[in-house]
C-alpha positions as CSV (number, residue, x, y, z in Angstrom):
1,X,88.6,-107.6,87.8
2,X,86.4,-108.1,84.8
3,X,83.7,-105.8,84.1
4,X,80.9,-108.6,83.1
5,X,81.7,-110.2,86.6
6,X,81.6,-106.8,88.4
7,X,78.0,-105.8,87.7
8,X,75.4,-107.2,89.3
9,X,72.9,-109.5,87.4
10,X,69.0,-108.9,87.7
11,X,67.7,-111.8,89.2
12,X,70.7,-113.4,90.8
13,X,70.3,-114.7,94.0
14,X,72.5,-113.2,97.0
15,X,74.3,-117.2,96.6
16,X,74.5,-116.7,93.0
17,X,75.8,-112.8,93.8
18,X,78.3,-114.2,95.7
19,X,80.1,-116.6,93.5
20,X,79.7,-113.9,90.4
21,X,82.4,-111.6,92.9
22,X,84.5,-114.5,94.1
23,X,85.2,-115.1,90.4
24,X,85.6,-111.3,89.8
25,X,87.8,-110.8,93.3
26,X,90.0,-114.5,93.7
27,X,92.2,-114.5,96.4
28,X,95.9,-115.3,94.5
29,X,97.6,-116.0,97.6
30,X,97.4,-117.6,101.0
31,X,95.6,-115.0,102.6
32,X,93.5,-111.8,101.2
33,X,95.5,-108.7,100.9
34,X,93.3,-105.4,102.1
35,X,92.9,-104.5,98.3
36,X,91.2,-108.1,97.6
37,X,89.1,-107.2,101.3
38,X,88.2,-103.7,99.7
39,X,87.7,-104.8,96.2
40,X,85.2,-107.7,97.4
41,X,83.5,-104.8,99.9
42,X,82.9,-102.5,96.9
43,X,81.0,-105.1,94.8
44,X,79.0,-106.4,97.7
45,X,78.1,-102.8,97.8
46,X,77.1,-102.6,94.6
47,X,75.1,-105.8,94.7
48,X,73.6,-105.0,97.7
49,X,72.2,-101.2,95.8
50,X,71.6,-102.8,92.6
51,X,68.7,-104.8,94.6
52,X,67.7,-102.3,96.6
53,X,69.0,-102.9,99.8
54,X,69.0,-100.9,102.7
55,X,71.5,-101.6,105.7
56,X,70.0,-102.0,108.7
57,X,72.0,-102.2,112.1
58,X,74.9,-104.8,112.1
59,X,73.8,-107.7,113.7
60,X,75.5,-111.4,113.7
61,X,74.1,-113.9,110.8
62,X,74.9,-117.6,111.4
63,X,74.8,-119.6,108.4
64,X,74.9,-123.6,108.1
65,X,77.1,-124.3,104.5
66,X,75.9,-127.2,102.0
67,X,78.8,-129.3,103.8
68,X,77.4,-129.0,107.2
69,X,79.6,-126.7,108.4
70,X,78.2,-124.1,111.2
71,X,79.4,-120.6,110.3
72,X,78.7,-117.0,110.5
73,X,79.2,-113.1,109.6
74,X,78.4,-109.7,110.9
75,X,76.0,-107.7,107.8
76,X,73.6,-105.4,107.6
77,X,71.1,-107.6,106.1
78,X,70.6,-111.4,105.8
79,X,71.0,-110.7,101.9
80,X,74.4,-109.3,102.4
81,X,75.3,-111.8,105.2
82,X,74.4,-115.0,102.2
83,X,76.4,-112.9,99.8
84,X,79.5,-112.1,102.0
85,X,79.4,-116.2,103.5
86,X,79.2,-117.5,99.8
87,X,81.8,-115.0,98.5
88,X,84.8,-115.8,101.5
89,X,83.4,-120.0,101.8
90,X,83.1,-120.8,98.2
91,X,80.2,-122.4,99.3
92,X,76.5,-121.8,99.2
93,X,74.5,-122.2,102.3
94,X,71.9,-124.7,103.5
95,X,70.5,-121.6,105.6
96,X,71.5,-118.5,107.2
97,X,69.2,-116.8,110.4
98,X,69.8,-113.0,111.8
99,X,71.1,-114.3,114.9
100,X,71.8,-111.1,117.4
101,X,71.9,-112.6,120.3
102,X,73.7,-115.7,119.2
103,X,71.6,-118.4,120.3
104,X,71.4,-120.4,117.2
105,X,75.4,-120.2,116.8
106,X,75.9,-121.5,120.7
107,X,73.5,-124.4,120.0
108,X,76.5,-125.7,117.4
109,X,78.9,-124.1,119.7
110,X,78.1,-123.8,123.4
111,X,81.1,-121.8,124.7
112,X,80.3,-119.3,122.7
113,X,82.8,-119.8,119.7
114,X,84.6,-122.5,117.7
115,X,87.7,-124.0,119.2
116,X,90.8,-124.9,116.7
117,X,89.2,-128.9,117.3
118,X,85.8,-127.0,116.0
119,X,87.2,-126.1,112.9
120,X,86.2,-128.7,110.6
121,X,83.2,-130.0,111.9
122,X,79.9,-130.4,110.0
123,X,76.6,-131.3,111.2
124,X,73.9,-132.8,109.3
125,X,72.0,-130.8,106.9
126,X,68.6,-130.0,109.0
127,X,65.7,-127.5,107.9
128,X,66.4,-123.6,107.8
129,X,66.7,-122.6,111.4
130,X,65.1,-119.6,113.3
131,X,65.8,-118.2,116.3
132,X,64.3,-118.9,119.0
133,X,61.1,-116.8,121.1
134,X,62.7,-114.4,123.1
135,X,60.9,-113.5,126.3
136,X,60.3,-109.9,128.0
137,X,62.0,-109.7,131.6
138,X,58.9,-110.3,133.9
139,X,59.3,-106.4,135.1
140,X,57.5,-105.3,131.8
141,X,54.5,-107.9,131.6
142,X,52.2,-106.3,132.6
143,X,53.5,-102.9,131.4
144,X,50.5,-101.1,129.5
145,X,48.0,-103.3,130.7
146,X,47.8,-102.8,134.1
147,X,49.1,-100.1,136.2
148,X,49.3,-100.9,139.9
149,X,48.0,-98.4,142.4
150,X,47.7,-98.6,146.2
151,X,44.3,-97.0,145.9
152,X,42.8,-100.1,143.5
153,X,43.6,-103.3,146.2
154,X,45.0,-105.1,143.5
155,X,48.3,-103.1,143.6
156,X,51.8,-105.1,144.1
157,X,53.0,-102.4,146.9
Protein backbone atom coordinates (compact mmCIF):
# COMPACT_ATOMS: atom_id res chain seq x y z
CA UNK A 1 0.00 0.00 0.00
CA UNK A 2 1.68 3.24 -0.75
CA UNK A 3 1.84 5.79 1.80
CA UNK A 4 0.91 8.99 -0.56
CA UNK A 5 -2.36 6.97 -1.49
CA UNK A 6 -3.05 6.04 2.15
CA UNK A 7 -3.48 9.45 3.66
CA UNK A 8 -6.26 11.33 3.16
CA UNK A 9 -6.13 14.49 0.96
CA UNK A 10 -7.80 17.91 2.34
CA UNK A 11 -10.41 18.71 0.13
CA UNK A 12 -11.04 15.44 -1.64
CA UNK A 13 -14.43 14.58 -2.10
CA UNK A 14 -15.83 11.16 -0.40
CA UNK A 15 -15.84 10.05 -4.66
CA UNK A 16 -12.44 11.35 -5.01
CA UNK A 17 -11.61 9.46 -1.28
CA UNK A 18 -12.70 6.55 -2.77
CA UNK A 19 -10.77 6.10 -5.83
CA UNK A 20 -7.50 7.49 -3.85
CA UNK A 21 -7.96 3.81 -1.63
CA UNK A 22 -9.09 1.67 -4.48
CA UNK A 23 -5.64 2.59 -6.08
CA UNK A 24 -3.98 2.14 -2.62
CA UNK A 25 -6.07 -1.31 -1.72
CA UNK A 26 -6.62 -3.15 -5.64
CA UNK A 27 -8.14 -6.27 -5.44
CA UNK A 28 -5.27 -8.78 -7.32
CA UNK A 29 -7.60 -11.59 -7.67
CA UNK A 30 -11.13 -12.71 -8.38
CA UNK A 31 -12.44 -11.91 -5.20
CA UNK A 32 -11.23 -9.64 -2.06
CA UNK A 33 -9.30 -11.58 0.44
CA UNK A 34 -10.31 -10.37 4.30
CA UNK A 35 -6.86 -8.59 4.41
CA UNK A 36 -7.86 -6.39 1.16
CA UNK A 37 -11.65 -6.11 3.18
CA UNK A 38 -9.61 -4.90 6.39
CA UNK A 39 -7.08 -2.90 4.64
CA UNK A 40 -9.83 -0.94 2.55
CA UNK A 41 -11.92 -0.70 6.21
CA UNK A 42 -8.87 0.89 7.93
CA UNK A 43 -8.37 3.72 5.30
CA UNK A 44 -12.13 4.49 5.07
CA UNK A 45 -11.49 4.94 8.70
CA UNK A 46 -9.03 7.14 8.39
CA UNK A 47 -10.80 9.16 5.72
CA UNK A 48 -13.77 9.24 7.45
CA UNK A 49 -11.53 10.96 10.91
CA UNK A 50 -9.42 13.03 8.81
CA UNK A 51 -12.87 14.91 7.84
CA UNK A 52 -14.35 14.79 10.83
CA UNK A 53 -16.78 12.39 10.76
CA UNK A 54 -18.85 11.00 13.31
CA UNK A 55 -20.66 7.55 12.74
CA UNK A 56 -24.04 7.75 13.35
CA UNK A 57 -26.31 4.55 13.55
CA UNK A 58 -25.92 2.06 10.47
CA UNK A 59 -28.56 2.72 8.25
CA UNK A 60 -28.90 1.40 4.43
CA UNK A 61 -27.64 4.12 1.62
CA UNK A 62 -28.89 3.43 -1.93
CA UNK A 63 -26.79 4.97 -4.47
CA UNK A 64 -27.51 5.27 -8.42
CA UNK A 65 -23.73 4.87 -10.23
CA UNK A 66 -22.78 7.17 -13.36
CA UNK A 67 -23.85 3.97 -15.49
CA UNK A 68 -27.36 3.86 -14.22
CA UNK A 69 -26.86 1.16 -12.22
CA UNK A 70 -29.19 1.09 -8.77
CA UNK A 71 -26.99 0.02 -5.93
CA UNK A 72 -26.42 0.34 -2.25
CA UNK A 73 -24.41 -0.08 1.16
CA UNK A 74 -24.88 -0.15 4.86
CA UNK A 75 -22.52 3.09 6.60
CA UNK A 76 -22.60 5.19 9.15
CA UNK A 77 -22.85 8.24 7.20
CA UNK A 78 -23.85 9.16 3.62
CA UNK A 79 -20.06 10.28 3.29
CA UNK A 80 -18.82 6.92 4.11
CA UNK A 81 -21.62 5.16 2.21
CA UNK A 82 -20.16 7.52 -1.30
CA UNK A 83 -16.72 6.48 -0.28
CA UNK A 84 -17.34 2.72 0.45
CA UNK A 85 -19.78 2.55 -3.12
CA UNK A 86 -16.90 4.32 -5.12
CA UNK A 87 -14.14 2.32 -3.56
CA UNK A 88 -15.85 -1.61 -4.18
CA UNK A 89 -17.84 -0.12 -7.94
CA UNK A 90 -14.97 1.76 -9.36
CA UNK A 91 -17.41 4.02 -10.17
CA UNK A 92 -18.62 7.39 -8.90
CA UNK A 93 -22.19 7.92 -8.22
CA UNK A 94 -24.89 10.01 -9.87
CA UNK A 95 -26.53 10.16 -6.21
CA UNK A 96 -26.66 8.34 -3.03
CA UNK A 97 -29.88 8.99 -0.32
CA UNK A 98 -29.85 7.46 3.53
CA UNK A 99 -32.53 5.15 2.66
CA UNK A 100 -33.55 3.20 6.14
CA UNK A 101 -36.44 2.06 5.31
CA UNK A 102 -35.65 1.09 1.81
CA UNK A 103 -38.13 2.81 -0.16
CA UNK A 104 -36.02 4.46 -2.68
CA UNK A 105 -34.15 0.95 -3.37
CA UNK A 106 -37.72 -1.02 -3.87
CA UNK A 107 -38.86 1.72 -6.32
CA UNK A 108 -35.77 0.18 -8.69
CA UNK A 109 -36.45 -3.10 -7.15
CA UNK A 110 -39.89 -3.94 -5.91
CA UNK A 111 -39.37 -7.32 -4.26
CA UNK A 112 -37.27 -6.05 -2.13
CA UNK A 113 -33.73 -7.02 -3.69
CA UNK A 114 -32.09 -7.62 -7.06
CA UNK A 115 -32.62 -10.90 -8.72
CA UNK A 116 -29.50 -12.62 -10.80
CA UNK A 117 -31.67 -11.06 -14.12
CA UNK A 118 -31.33 -7.57 -12.01
CA UNK A 119 -27.82 -7.62 -12.02
CA UNK A 120 -26.89 -5.62 -14.87
CA UNK A 121 -29.55 -3.25 -15.20
CA UNK A 122 -29.21 0.49 -15.45
CA UNK A 123 -31.80 3.04 -15.44
CA UNK A 124 -31.57 6.48 -16.80
CA UNK A 125 -29.55 9.02 -15.01
CA UNK A 126 -32.48 11.12 -13.16
CA UNK A 127 -31.93 14.03 -10.47
CA UNK A 128 -30.49 13.13 -6.90
CA UNK A 129 -33.35 11.22 -5.21
CA UNK A 130 -34.80 11.73 -1.64
CA UNK A 131 -36.75 9.68 0.25
CA UNK A 132 -39.91 9.96 0.44
CA UNK A 133 -42.43 11.85 3.53
CA UNK A 134 -42.93 9.41 5.92
CA UNK A 135 -46.17 9.64 7.80
CA UNK A 136 -46.96 9.13 11.78
CA UNK A 137 -49.42 6.12 12.42
CA UNK A 138 -52.82 8.01 12.92
CA UNK A 139 -52.63 6.85 16.89
CA UNK A 140 -50.12 9.75 17.50
CA UNK A 141 -51.78 12.71 15.49
CA UNK A 142 -53.07 14.25 17.71
CA UNK A 143 -50.58 13.32 20.49
CA UNK A 144 -49.62 16.71 22.35
CA UNK A 145 -52.18 18.67 20.99
CA UNK A 146 -55.17 17.35 22.18
CA UNK A 147 -55.71 15.11 25.06
CA UNK A 148 -59.17 13.39 25.05
CA UNK A 149 -61.20 13.41 28.18
CA UNK A 150 -64.73 12.13 28.85
CA UNK A 151 -65.28 15.18 31.00
CA UNK A 152 -64.64 17.79 27.81
CA UNK A 153 -67.58 16.23 25.13
CA UNK A 154 -65.11 16.17 22.58
CA UNK A 155 -63.46 12.97 23.89
CA UNK A 156 -63.08 9.80 21.47
CA UNK A 157 -64.40 7.32 24.40
Amino acid sequence: MSADLSTPVPGETPAEAGERIRAACPIRGDRATNADCKARRELIDKTLGARGVTPGPSVWHTAQLIDGAITGVWANSVDEAEISVTLWHGQRCHWIVADGQSGVFTEYFPRGRRTAADVGRTFPLGPPRRTRDQFAPATSLLDGIWIPTSQSGRGLA
